[in-house]
N, CA, C and O atoms as CSV, one atom per row, in Angstrom:
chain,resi,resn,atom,element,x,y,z
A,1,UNK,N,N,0.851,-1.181,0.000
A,1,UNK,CA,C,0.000,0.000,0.000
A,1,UNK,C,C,0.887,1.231,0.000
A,1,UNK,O,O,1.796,1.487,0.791
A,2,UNK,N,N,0.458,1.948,-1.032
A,2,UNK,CA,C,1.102,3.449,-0.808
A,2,UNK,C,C,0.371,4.597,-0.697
A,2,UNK,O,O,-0.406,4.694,-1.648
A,3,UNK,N,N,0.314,5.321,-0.086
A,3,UNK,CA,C,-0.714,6.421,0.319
A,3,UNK,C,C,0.059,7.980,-0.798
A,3,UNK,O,O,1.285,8.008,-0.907
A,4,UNK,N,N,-0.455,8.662,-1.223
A,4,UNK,CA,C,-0.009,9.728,-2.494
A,4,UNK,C,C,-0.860,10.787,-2.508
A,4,UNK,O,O,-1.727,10.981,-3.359
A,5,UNK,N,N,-0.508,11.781,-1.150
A,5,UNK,CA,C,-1.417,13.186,-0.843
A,5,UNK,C,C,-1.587,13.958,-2.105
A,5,UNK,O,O,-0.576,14.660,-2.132
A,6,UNK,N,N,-2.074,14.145,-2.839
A,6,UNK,CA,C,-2.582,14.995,-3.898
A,6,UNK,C,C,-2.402,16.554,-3.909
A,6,UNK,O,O,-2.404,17.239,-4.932
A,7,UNK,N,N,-2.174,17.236,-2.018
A,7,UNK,CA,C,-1.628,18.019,-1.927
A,7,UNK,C,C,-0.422,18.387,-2.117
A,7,UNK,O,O,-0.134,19.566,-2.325
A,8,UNK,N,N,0.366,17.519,-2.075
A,8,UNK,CA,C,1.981,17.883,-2.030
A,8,UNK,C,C,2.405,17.500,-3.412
A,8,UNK,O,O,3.607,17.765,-3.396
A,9,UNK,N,N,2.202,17.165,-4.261
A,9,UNK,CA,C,2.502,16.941,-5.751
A,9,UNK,C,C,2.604,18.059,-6.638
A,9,UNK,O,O,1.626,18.790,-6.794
A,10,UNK,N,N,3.706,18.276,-7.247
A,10,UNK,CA,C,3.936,19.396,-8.025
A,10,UNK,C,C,2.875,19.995,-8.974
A,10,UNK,O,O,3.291,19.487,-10.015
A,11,UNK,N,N,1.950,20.616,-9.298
A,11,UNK,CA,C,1.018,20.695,-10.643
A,11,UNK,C,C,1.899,20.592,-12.172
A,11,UNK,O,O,3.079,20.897,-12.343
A,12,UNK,N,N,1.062,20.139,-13.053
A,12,UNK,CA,C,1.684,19.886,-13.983
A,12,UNK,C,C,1.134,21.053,-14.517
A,12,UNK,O,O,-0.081,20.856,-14.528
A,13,UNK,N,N,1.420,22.376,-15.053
A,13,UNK,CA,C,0.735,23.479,-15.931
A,13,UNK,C,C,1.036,23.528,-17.540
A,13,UNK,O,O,0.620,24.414,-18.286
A,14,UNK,N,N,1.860,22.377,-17.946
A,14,UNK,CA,C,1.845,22.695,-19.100
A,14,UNK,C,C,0.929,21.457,-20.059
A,14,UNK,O,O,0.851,21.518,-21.286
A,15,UNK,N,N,0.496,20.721,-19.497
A,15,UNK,CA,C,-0.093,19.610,-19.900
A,15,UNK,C,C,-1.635,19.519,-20.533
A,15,UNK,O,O,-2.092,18.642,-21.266
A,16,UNK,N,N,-2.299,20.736,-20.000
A,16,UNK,CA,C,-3.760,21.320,-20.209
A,16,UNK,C,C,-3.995,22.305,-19.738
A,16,UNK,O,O,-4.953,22.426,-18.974
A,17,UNK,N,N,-3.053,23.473,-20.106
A,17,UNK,CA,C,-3.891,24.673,-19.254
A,17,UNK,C,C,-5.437,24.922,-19.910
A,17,UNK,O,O,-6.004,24.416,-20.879
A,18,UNK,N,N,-5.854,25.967,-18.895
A,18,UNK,CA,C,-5.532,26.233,-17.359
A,18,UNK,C,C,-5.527,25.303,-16.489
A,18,UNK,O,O,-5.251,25.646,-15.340
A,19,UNK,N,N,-5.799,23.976,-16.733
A,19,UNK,CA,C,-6.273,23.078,-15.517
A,19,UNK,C,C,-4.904,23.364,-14.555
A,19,UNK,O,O,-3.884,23.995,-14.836
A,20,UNK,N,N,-5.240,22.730,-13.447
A,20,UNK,CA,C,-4.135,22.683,-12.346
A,20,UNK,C,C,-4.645,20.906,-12.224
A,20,UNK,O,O,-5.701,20.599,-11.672
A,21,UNK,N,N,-3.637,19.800,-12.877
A,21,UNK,CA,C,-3.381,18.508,-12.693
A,21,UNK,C,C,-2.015,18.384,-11.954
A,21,UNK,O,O,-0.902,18.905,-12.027
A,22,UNK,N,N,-2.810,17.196,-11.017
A,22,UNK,CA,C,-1.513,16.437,-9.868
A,22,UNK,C,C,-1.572,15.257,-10.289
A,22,UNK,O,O,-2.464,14.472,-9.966
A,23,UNK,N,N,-0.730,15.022,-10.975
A,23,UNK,CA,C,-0.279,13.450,-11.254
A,23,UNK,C,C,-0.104,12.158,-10.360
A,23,UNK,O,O,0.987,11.650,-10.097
A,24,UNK,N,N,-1.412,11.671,-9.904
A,24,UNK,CA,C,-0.809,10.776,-8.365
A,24,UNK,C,C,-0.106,9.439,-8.465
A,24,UNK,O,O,0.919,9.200,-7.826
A,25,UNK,N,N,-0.645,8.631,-9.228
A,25,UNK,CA,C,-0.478,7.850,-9.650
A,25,UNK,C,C,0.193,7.199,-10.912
A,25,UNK,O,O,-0.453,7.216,-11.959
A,26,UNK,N,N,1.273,6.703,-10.895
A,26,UNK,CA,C,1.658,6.230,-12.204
A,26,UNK,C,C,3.102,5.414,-12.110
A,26,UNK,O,O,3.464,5.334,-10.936
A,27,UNK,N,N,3.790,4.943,-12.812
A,27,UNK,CA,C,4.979,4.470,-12.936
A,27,UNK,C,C,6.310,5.231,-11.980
A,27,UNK,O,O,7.217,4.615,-11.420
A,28,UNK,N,N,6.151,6.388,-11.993
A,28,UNK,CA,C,7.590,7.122,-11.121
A,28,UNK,C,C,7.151,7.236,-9.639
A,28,UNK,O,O,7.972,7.247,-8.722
A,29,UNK,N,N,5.446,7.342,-9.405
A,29,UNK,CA,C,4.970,6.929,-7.860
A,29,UNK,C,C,4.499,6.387,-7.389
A,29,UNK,O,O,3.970,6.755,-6.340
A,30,UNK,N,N,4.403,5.323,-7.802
A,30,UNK,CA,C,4.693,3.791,-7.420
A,30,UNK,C,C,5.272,2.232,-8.714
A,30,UNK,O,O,6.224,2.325,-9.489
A,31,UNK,N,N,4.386,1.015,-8.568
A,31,UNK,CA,C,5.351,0.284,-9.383
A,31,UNK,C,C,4.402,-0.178,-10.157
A,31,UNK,O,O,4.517,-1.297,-10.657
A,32,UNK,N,N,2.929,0.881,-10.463
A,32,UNK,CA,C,1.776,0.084,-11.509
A,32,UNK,C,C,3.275,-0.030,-13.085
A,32,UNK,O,O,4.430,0.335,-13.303
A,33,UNK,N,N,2.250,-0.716,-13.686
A,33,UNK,CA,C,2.550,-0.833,-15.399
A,33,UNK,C,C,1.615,-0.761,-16.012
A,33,UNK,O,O,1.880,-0.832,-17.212
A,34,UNK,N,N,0.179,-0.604,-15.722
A,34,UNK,CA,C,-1.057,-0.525,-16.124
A,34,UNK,C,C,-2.204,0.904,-15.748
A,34,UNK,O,O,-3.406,1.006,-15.993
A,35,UNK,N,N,-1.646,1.476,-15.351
A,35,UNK,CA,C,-2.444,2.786,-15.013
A,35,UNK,C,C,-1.783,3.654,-14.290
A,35,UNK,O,O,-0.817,3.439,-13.559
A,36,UNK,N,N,-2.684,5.305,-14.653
A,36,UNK,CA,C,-2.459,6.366,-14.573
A,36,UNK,C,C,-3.422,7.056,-13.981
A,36,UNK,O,O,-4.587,6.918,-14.353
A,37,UNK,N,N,-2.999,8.106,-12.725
A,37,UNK,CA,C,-4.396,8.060,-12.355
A,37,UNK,C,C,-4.165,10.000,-11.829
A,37,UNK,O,O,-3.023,10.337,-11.519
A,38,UNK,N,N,-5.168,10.953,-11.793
A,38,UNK,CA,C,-4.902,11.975,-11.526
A,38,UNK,C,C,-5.701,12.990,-10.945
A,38,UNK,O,O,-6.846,12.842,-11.372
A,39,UNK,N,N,-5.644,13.750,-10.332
A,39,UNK,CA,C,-6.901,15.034,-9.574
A,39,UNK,C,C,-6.371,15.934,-10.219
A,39,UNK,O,O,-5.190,16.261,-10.341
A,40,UNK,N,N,-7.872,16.571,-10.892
A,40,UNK,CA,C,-7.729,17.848,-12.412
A,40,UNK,C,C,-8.497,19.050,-11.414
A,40,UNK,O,O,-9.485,18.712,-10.761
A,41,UNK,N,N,-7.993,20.427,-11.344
A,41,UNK,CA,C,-8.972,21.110,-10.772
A,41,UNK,C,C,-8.975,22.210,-12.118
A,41,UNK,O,O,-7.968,22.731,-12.599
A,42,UNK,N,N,-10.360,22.402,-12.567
A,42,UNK,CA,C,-10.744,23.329,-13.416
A,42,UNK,C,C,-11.428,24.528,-13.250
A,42,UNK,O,O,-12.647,24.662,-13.142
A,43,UNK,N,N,-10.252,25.716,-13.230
A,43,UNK,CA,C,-10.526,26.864,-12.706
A,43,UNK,C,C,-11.843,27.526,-13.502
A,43,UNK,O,O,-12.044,27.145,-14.656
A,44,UNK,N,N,-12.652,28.412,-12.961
A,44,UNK,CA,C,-13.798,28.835,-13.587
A,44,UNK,C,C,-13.681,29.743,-14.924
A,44,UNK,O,O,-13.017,30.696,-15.329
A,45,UNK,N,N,-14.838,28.787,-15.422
A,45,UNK,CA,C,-14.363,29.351,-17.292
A,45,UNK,C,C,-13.504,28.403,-17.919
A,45,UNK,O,O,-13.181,28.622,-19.087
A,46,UNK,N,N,-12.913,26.985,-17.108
A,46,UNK,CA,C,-11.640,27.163,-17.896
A,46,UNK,C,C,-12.396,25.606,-18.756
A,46,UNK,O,O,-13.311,24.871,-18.383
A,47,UNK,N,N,-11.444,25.569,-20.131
A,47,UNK,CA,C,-11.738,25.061,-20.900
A,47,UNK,C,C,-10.350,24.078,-21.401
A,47,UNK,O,O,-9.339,24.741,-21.170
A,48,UNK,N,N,-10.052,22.938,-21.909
A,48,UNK,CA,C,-8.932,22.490,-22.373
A,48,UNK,C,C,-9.190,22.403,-23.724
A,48,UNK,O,O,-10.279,22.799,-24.141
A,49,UNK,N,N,-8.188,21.852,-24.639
A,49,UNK,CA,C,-8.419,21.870,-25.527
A,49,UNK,C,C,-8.979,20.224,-26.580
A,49,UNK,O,O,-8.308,19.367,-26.006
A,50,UNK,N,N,-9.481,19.756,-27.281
A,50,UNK,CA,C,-10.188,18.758,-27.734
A,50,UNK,C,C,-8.742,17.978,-27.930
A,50,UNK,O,O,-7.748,18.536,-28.395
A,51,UNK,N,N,-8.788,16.415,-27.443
A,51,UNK,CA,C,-7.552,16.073,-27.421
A,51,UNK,C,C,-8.006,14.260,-27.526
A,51,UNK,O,O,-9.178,14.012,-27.244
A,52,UNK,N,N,-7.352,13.401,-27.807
A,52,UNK,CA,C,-7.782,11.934,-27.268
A,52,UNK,C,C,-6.190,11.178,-27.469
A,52,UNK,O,O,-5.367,11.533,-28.313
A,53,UNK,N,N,-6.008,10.078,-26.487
A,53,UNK,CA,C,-5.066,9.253,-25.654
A,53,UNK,C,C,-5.342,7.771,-26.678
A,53,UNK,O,O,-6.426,7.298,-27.018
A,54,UNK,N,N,-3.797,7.221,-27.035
A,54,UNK,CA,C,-4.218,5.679,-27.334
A,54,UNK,C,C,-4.380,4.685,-26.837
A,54,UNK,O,O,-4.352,3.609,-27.434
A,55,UNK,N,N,-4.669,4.896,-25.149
A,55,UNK,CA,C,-5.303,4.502,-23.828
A,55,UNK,C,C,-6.859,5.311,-23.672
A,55,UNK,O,O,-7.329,6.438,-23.833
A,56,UNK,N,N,-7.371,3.721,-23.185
A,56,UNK,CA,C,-8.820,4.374,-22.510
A,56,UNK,C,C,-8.503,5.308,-21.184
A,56,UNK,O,O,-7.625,5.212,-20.327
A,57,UNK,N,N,-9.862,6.495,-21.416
A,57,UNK,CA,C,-9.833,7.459,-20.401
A,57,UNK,C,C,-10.928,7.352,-19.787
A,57,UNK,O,O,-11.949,6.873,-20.280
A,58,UNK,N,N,-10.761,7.991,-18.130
A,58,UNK,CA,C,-11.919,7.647,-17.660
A,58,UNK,C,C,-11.903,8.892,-16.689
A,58,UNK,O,O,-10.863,9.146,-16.082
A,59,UNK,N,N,-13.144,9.754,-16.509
A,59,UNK,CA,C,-12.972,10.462,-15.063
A,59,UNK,C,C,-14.132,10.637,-14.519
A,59,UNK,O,O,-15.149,10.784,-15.197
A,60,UNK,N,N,-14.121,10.642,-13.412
A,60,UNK,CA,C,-15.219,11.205,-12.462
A,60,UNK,C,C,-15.334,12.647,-11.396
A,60,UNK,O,O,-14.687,13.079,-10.442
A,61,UNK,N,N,-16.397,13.027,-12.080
A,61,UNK,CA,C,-16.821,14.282,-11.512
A,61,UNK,C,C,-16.991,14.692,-9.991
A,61,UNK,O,O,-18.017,14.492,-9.341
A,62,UNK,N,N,-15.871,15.278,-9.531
A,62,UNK,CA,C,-16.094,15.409,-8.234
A,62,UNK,C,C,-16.710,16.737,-7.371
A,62,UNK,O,O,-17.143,16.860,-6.225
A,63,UNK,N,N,-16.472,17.943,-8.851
A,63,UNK,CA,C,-17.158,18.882,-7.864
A,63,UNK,C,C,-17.435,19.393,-9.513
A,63,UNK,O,O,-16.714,18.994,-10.428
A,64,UNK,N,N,-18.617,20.356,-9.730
A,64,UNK,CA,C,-19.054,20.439,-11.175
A,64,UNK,C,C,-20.707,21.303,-11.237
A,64,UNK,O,O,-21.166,21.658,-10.151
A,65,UNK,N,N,-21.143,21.460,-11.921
A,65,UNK,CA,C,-21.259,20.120,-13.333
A,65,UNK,C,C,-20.290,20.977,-14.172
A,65,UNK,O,O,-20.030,22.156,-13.931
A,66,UNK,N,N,-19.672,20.080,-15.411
A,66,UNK,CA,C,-18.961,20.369,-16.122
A,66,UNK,C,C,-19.668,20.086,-17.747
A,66,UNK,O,O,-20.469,19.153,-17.806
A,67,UNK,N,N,-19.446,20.699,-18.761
A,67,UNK,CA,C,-19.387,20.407,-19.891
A,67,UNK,C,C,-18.667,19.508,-20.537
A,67,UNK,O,O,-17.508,19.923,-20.537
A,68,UNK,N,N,-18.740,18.488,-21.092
A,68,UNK,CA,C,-17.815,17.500,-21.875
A,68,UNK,C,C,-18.286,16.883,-23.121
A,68,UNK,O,O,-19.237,16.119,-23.289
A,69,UNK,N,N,-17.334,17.417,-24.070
A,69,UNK,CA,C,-17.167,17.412,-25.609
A,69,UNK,C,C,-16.599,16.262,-25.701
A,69,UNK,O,O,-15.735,15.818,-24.944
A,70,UNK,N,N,-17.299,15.489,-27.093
A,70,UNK,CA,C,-16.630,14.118,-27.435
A,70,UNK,C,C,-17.540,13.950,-28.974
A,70,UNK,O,O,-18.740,14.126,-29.186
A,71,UNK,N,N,-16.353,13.512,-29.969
A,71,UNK,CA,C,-16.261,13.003,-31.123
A,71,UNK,C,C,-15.041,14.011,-31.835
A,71,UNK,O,O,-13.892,14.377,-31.587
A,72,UNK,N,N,-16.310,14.236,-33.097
A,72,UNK,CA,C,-15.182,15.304,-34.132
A,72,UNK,C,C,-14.898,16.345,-33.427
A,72,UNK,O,O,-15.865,16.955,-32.972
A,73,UNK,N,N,-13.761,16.772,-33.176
A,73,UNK,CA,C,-13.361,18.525,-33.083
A,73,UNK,C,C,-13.649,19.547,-33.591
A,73,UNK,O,O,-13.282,20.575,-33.023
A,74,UNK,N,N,-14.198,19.615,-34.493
A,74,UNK,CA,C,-14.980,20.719,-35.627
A,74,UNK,C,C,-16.339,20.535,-34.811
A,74,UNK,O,O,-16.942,21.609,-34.809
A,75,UNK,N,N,-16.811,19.852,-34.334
A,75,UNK,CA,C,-18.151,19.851,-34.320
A,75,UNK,C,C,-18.803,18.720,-33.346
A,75,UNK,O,O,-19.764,17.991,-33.593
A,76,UNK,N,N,-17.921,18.789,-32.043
A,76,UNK,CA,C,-18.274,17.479,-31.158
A,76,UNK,C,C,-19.616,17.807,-30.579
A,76,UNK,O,O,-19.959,18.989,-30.579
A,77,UNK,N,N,-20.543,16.743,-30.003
A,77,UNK,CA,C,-20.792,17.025,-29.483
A,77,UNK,C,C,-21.205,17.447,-27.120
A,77,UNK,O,O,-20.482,17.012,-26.223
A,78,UNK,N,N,-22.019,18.007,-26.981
A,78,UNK,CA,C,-22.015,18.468,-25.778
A,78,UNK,C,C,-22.547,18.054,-24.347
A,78,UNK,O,O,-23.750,18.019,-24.605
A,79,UNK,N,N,-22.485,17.842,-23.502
A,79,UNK,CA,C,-23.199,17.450,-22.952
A,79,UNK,C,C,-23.035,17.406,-21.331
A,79,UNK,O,O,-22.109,16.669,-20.991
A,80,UNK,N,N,-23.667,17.977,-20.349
A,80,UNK,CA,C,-23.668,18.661,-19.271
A,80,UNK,C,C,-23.738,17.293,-18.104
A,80,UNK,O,O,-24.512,16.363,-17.876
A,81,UNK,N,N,-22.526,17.773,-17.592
A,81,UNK,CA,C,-22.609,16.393,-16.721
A,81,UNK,C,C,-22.494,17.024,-15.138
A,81,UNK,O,O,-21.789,17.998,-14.877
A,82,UNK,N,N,-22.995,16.577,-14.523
A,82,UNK,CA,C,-23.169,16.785,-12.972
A,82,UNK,C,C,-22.296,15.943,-11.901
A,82,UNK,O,O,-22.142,14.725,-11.999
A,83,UNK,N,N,-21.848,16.581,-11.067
A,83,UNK,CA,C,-21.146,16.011,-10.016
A,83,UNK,C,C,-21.779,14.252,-9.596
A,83,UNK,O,O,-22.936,13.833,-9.610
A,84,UNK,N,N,-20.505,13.550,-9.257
A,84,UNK,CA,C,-21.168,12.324,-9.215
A,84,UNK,C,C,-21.302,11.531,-10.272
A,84,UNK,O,O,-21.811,10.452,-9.971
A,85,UNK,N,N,-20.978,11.683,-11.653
A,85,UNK,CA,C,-21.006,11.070,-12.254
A,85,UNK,C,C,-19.867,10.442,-13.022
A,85,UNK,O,O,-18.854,11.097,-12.778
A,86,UNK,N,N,-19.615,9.462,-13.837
A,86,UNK,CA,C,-18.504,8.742,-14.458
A,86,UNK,C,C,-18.544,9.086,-15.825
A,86,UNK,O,O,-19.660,9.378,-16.254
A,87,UNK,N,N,-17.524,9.124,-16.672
A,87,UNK,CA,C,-17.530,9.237,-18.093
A,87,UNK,C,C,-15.961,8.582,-18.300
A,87,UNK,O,O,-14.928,8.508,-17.635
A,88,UNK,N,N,-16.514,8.097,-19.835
A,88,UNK,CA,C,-15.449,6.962,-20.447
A,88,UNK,C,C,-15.143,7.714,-21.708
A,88,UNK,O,O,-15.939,8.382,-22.368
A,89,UNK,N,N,-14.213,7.561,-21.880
A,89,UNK,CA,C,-13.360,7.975,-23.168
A,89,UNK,C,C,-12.644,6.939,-23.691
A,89,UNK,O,O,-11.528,6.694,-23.233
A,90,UNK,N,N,-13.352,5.954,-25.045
A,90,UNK,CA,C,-12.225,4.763,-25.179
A,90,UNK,C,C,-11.128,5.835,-26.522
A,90,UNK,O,O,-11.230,6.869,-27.182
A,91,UNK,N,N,-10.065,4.613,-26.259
A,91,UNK,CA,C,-8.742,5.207,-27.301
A,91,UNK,C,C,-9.088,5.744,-28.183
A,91,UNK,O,O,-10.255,5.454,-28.445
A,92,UNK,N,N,-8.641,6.460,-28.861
A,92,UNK,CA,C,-9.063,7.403,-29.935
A,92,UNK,C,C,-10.043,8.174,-30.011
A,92,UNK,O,O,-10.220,8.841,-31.030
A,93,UNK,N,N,-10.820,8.236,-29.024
A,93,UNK,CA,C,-11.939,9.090,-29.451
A,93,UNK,C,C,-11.450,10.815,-28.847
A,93,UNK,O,O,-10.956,11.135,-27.765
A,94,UNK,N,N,-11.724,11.436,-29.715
A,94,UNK,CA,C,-11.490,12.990,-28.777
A,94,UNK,C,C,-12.782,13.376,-28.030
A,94,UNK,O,O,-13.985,13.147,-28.152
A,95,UNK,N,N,-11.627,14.368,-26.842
A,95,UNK,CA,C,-12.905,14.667,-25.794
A,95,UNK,C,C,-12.077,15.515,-25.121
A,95,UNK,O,O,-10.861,15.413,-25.280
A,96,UNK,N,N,-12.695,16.604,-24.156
A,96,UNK,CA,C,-12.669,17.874,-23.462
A,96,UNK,C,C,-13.630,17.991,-22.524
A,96,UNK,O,O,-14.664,17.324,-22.504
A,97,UNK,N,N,-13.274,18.944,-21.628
A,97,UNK,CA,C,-14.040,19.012,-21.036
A,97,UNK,C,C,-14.049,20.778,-20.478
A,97,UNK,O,O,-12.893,21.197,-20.525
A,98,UNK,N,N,-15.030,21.853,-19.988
A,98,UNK,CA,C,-15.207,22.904,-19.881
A,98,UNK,C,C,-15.610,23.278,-18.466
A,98,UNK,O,O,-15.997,22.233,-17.944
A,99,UNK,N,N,-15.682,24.068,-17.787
A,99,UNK,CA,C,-16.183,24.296,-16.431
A,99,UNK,C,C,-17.336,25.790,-16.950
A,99,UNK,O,O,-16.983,26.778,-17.592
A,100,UNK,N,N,-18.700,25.488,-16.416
A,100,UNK,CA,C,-19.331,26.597,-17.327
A,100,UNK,C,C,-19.220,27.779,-15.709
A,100,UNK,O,O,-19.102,28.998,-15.841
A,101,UNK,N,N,-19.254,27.437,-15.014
A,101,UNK,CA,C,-19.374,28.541,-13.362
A,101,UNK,C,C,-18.052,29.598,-14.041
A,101,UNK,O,O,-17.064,29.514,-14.771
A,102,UNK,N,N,-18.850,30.637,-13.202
A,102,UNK,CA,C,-17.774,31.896,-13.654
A,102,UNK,C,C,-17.183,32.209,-12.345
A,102,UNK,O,O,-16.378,33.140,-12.380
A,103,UNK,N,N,-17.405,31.597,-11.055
A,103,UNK,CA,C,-17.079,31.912,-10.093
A,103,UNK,C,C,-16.981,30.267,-9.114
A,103,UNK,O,O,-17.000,30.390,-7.890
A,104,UNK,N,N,-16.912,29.249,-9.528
A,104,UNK,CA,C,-16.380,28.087,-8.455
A,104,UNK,C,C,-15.622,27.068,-10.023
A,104,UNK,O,O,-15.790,26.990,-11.240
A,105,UNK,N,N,-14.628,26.373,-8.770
A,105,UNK,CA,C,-14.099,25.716,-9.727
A,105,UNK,C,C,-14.510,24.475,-10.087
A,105,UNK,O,O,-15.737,24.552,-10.026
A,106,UNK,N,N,-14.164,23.169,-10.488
A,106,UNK,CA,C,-14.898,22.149,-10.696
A,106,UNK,C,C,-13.521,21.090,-10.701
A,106,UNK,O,O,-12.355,21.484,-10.748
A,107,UNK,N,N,-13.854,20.007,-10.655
A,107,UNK,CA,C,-12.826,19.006,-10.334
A,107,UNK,C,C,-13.331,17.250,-10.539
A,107,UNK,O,O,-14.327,16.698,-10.071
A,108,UNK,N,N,-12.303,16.709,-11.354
A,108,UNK,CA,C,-12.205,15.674,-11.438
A,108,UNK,C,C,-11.430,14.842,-10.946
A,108,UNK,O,O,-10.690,15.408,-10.140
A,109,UNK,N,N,-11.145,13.333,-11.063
A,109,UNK,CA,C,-10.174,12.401,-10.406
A,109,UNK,C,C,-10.254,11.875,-12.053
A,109,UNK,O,O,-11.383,11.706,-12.514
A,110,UNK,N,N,-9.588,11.732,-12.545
A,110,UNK,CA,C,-9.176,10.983,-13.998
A,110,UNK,C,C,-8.243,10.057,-14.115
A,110,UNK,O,O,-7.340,10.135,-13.282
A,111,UNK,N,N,-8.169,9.064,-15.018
A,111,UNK,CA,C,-7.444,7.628,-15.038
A,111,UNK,C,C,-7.025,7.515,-16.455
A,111,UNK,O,O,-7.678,7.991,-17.384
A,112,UNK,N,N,-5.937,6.884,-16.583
A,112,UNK,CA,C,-5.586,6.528,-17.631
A,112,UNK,C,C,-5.638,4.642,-17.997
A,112,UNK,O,O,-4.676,4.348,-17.287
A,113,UNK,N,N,-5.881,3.922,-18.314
A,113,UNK,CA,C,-6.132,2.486,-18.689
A,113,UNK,C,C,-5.180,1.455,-19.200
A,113,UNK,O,O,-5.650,1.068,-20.270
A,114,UNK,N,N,-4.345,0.984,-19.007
A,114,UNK,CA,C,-3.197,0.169,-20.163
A,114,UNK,C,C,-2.490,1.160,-20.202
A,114,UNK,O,O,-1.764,0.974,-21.179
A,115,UNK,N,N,-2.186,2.299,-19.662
A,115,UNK,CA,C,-0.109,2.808,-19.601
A,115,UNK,C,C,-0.099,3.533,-18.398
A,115,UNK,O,O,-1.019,4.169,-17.885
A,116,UNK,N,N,1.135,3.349,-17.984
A,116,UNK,CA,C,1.576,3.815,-16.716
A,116,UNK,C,C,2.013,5.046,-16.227
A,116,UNK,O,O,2.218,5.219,-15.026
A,117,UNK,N,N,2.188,6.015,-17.169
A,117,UNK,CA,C,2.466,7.384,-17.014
A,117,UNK,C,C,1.367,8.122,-18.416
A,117,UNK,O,O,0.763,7.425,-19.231
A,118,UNK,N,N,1.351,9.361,-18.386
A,118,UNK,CA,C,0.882,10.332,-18.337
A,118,UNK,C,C,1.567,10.660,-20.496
A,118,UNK,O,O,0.951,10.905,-21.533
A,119,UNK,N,N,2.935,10.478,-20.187
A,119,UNK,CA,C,4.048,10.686,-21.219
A,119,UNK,C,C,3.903,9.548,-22.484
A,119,UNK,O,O,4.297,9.672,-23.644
A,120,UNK,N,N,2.990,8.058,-21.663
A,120,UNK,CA,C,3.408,7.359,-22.582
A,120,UNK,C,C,1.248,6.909,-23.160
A,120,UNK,O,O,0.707,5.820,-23.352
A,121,UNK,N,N,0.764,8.142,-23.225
A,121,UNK,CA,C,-0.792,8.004,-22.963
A,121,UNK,C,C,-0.998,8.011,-24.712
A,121,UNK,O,O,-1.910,7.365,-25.227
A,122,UNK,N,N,0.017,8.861,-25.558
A,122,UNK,CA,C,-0.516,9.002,-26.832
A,122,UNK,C,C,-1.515,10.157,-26.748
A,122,UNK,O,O,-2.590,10.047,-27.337
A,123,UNK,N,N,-1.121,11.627,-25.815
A,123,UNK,CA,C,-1.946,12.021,-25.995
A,123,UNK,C,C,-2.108,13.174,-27.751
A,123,UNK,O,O,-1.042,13.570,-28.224
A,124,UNK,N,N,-2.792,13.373,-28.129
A,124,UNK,CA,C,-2.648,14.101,-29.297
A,124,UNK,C,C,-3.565,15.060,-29.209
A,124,UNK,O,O,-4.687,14.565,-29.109
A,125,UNK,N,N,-3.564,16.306,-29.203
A,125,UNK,CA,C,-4.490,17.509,-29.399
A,125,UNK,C,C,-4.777,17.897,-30.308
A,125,UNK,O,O,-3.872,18.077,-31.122
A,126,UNK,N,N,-6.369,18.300,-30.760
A,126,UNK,CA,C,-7.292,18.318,-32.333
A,126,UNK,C,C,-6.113,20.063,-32.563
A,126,UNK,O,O,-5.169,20.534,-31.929
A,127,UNK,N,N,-6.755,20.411,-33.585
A,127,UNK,CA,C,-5.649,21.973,-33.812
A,127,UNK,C,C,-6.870,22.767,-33.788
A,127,UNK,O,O,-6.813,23.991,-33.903
């Protein structure tokens, strides 16, 4: 068992701004080979950009509701998801997600499926 405070973890800011992601889980903090796992906090307004992993994605809504885009990038579509809930992203598909509050932030716990870091996810961003 390894315990991995989510507070003390460096943010990653270049990976999706604006989000503020803590990488908890993965190959360099501890000894998985099979998953990736992370707490996303999405500052108000903030939006990432349309992106998909050649690993399944998965996150759950922990404080929200959030907006989350999935298919084509030109023209995905939308759909308003509320705290408490789960959403799947298999490989290849693109998807995003938006925080619509102009004043609280919103937050996920997100996973990566079949790779162990973050680096080796295949992630690719639509243009």
């Amino acid at each position: 068992m390894k315990i991995i405070n989510s507070v003390g973890i460096e943010n990653d800011e270049n990976f999706e701004p604006p989000y503020t992601i803590l990488w908890g889980v993965n190959d360099q903090t501890t000894d998985t080979k099979v998953m990736t796992m992370q707490r996303t906090i999405i500052p108000p307004g903030g939006k990432n950009k349309m992106h998909k992993h050649t690993c399944d994605a998965t996150f759950y809504v922990v404080r929200g509701p959030i907006y989350v885009y999935a298919g084509d990038p030109a023209n995905p579509e939308k759909h308003l998801v509320e705290a408490g809930n789960f959403c799947y992203a298999p490989a290849g598909e693109y998807h995003g997600q938006e925080n619509p509050s102009k004043t609280e932030v919103a937050e996920l716990v997100a996973s990566y499926g079949g790779c162990s870091h973050h680096e080796k996810s295949g992630t690719t961003f639509a243009e």
